[in-house]
N, C-alpha and C positions, 0 to 999 in steps of 0.2 A: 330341321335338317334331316333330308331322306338319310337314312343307314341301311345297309346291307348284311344279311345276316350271314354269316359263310363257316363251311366246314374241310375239315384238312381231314385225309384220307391218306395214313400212311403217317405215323409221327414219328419218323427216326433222326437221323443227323439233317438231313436236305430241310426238314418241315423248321426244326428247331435253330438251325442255324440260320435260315435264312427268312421264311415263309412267316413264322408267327414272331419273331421280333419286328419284322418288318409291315406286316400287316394290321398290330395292335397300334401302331403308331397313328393308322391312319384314322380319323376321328368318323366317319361313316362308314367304319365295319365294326360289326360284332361277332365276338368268332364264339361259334355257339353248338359246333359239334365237331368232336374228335373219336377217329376210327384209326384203330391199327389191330393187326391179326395177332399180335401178344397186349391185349387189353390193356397191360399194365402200363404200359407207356401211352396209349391215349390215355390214360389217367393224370400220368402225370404232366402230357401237356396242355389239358385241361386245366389241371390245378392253375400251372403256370400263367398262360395265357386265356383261357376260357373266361366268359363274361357268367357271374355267378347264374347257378342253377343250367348251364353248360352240361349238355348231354355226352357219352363215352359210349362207341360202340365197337365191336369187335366184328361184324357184318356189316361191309357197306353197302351192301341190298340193302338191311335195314335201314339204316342212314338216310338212304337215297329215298325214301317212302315220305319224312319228313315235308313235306308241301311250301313250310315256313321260311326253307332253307334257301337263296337265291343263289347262291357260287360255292363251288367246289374245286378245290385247289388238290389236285392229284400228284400226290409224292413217295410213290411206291417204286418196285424194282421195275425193269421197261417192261417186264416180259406183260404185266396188266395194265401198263402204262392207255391201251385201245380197250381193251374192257371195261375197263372203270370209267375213262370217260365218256364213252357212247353212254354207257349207262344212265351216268348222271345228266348228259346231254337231253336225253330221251325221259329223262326224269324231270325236262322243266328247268335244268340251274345252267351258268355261265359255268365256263372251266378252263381253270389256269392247269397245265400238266406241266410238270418238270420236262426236262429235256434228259434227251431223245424225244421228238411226237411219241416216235414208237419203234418197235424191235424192226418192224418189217415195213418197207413203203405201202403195201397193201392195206396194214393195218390203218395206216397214218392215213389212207386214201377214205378208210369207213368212218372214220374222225371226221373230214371235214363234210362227207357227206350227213353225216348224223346231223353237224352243224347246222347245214343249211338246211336241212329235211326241220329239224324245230325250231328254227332261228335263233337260236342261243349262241351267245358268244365264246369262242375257243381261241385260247394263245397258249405257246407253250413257253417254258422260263428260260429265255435265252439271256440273262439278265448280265452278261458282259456289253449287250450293245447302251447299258446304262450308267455304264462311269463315265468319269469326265474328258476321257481322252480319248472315245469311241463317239459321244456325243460332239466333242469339236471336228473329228475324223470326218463326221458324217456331214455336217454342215460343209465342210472346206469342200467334199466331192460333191455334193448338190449342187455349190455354186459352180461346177466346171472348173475348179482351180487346176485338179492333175489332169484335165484334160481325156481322151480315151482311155483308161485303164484296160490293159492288155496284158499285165502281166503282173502276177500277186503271188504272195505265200503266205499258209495260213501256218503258225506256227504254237503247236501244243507238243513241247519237250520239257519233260522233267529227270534228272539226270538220275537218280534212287527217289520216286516216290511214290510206292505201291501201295495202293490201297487194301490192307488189308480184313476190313470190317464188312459185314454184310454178306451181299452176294456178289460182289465186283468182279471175284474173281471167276465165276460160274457163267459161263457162256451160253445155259441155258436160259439163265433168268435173265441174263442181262445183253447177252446178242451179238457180244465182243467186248473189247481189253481198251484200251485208252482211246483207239479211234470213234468207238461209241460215247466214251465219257466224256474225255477233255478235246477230241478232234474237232468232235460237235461243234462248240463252241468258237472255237478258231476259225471253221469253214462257215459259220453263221456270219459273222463277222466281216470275213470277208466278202462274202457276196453280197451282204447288204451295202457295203461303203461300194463297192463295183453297182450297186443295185442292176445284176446279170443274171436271171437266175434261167434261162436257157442249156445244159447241159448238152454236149451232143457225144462225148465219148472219154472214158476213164481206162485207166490201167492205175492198177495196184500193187503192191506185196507186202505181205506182214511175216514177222517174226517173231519167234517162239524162240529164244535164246536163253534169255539171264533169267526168265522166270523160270528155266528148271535148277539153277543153283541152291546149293541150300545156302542156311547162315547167313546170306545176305547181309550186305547194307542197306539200310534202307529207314526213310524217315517215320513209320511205323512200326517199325519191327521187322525182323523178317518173314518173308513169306512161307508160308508150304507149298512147296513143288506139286508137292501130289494134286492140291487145290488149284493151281493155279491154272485152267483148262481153257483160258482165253490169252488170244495176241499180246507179245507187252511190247512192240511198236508196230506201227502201220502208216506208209507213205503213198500217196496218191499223187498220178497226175492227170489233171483234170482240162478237158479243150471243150470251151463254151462254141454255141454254134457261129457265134462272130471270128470266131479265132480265139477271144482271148483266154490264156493259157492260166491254171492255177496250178501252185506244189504245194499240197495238204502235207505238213509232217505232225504224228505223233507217236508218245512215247512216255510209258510211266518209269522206265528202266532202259537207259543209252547209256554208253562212256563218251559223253561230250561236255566241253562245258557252255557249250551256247543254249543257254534254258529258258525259255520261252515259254510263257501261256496262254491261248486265249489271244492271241496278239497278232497282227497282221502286216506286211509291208505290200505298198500300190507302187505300180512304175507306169506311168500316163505319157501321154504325149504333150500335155505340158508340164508335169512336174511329178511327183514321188513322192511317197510319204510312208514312215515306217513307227513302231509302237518299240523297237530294241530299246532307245533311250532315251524314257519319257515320250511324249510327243515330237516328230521332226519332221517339218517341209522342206522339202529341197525342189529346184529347181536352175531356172536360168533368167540373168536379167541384163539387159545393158552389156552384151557380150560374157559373163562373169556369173559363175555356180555361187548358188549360196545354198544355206541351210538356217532354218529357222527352228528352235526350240520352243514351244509352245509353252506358256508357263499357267500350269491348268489352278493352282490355287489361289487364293482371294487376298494373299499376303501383304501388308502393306507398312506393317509396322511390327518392328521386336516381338519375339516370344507369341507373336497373334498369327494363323495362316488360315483365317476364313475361315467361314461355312459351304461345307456344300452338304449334299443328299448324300448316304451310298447308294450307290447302284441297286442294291437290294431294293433301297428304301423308295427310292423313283421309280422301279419296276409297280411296287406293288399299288403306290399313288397313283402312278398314270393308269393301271389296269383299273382300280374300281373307278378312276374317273371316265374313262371310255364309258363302262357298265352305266352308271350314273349320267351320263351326258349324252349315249347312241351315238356314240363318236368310233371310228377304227381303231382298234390297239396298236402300238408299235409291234408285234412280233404278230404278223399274221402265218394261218396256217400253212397257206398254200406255199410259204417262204418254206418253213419247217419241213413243209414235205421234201423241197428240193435238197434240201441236207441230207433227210434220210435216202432218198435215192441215189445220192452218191455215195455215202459210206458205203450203202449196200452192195452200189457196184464196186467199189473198192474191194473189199472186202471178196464178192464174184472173180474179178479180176485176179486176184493172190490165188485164190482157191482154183482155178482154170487156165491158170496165165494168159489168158487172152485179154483182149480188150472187150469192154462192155458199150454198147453204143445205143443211145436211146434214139426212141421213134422220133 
């Protein structure tokens, strides 16, 4: 059995949470070099997860020199999110990058060209389109069930959940505040179940409110104001060149209680479907609206409710099996780039109050 040997660049919460639990599982990887710019934590997820005699670098220039290396999984702040991977792109490996592609569309734009300039494989970790409620999501809209979807929202609301750790809150390194973090992921989502990715005009506004409080609530701790130098909500409305219309909301800090993550509602011309509670089809039949509740687990008997993958864990299997097979990934770049194009108009938008309207 061919195996692949792969290194994580960047070992903080993203890599350990997600990346190397989920990548050790899968039996044709070896994960055999760890870089992060305080060494000591590529240390220790080495130890962790490293396959013994597992190299530790504190340069991922160095790293990248490595020949032996085939994929590089990039899980750093966005601001080197396009550095690091042309690099490694240009260095010969395959490369998974965390989400955001990258701070700026332009950079995202030298991504894929890197891509195709060495023919290496790039996806970036949109790994919500990998649970099971996204996965059914997606199938129902393939087959035509809702019909022309014209009308979506992508929904990333957290009512007190600032991320306090890292660089989250520093707009230089990271590009923006929730709409870069958790929007992402929401408007990924949804364009993919629309499979639309046409843009032709945004307007935005964001705000800078409850992040200058002090003392906060909040389910890390509270923040510091002084720190806090990015958006803590940001609302988009977005008109593809067909017409159809999306309303991007996010927000690590609202007084509301509709809290949503990651999650999206379709309105079609023949039916509707929304992620508020659990999985739900709705439509019309025989004269007469119904609503169908999806029941995504494997349950069939007491105290037992199936198997499935997590979404992490199917991300990371279907990625090395593309690599392995010369098949398409699920999360192609050129999808990634149309995400970051709209944040950024978003984002333009609030900053200009105008509308932003692409070529």
């Amino acid at each position: 059995m061919k195996k692949l040997k792969v290194a994580i660049i960047g070992c903080g919460g993203i890599a350990n949470g997600k990346h190397l639990p989920s990548l050790q599982k899968v039996e044709q990887v070896e994960l055999v070099a760890f870089c992060d710019s305080e060494v000591e934590k590529a240390q220790v997820a080495a130890d962790a997860y490293g396959m013994s005699g597992a190299k530790v670098y504190e340069d991922y220039k160095e790293l990248l020199q490595d020949a032996t290396i085939d994929v590089v999984h990039v899980c750093t702040p966005n601001i080197s999110h396009a550095e690091i991977s042309i690099a490694a792109l240009k260095a010969g490996k395959h490369v998974m990058c965390e989400k955001p592609m990258a701070k700026t569309s332009e950079e995202a734009k030298r991504m894929i060209e890197a891509a195709e300039e060495t023919g290496k494989k790039l996806t970036i970790g949109y790994n919500n389109r990998f649970r099971q409620d996204s996965q059914h999501l997606r199938k129902v809209s393939e087959r035509g069930d809702l019909g022309e979807v014209y009308f979506a929202k992508a929904h990333a609301i957290r009512r007190r959940a600032v991320p306090t750790w890292g660089v989250f809150l520093d707009e230089e390194k990271q590009g923006g505040g929730p709409l870069i973090d958790i929007g992402t992921h929401a408007l990924d989502l949804t364009l993919w179940m629309m499979d639309n990715y046409k843009p032709k005009s945004v307007m935005g506004s964001t705000f800078h409110k409850l992040g200058k409080q002090k003392d906060a609530a909040n389910a890390w701790g509270a923040w510091d104001p002084k720190k806090f130098t990015v958006e803590d909500s940001a609302f988009g409305f977005i008109t593809m060149e067909n017409g159809a219309t999306i309303v991007l909301e996010s927000s690590w800090a609202l007084n509301s209680l509709e809290v949503d993550e990651a999650k999206c509602s379709l309105s079609g011309t023949k039916g509707g479907a929304d992620m508020k509670d659990g999985l739900r089809i709705n439509g019309e039949e025989f004269g007469k609206l119904y609503t169908t509740n999806v029941e995504l687990n494997n349950s069939g008997v007491a105290f037992y409710d199936g198997e499935a993958e997590s979404d992490a864990d199917l991300e990371a299997r279907l990625w090395i099996e593309s690599l392995l097979n010369d098949t398409e990934q699920t999360v192609k770049p050129k999808e990634a780039l149309v995400v970051t194009q709209i944040l950024e108009a978003i984002y333009e938008s609030a900053r200009t109050g105008k509308a932003v309207y692409f070529d």
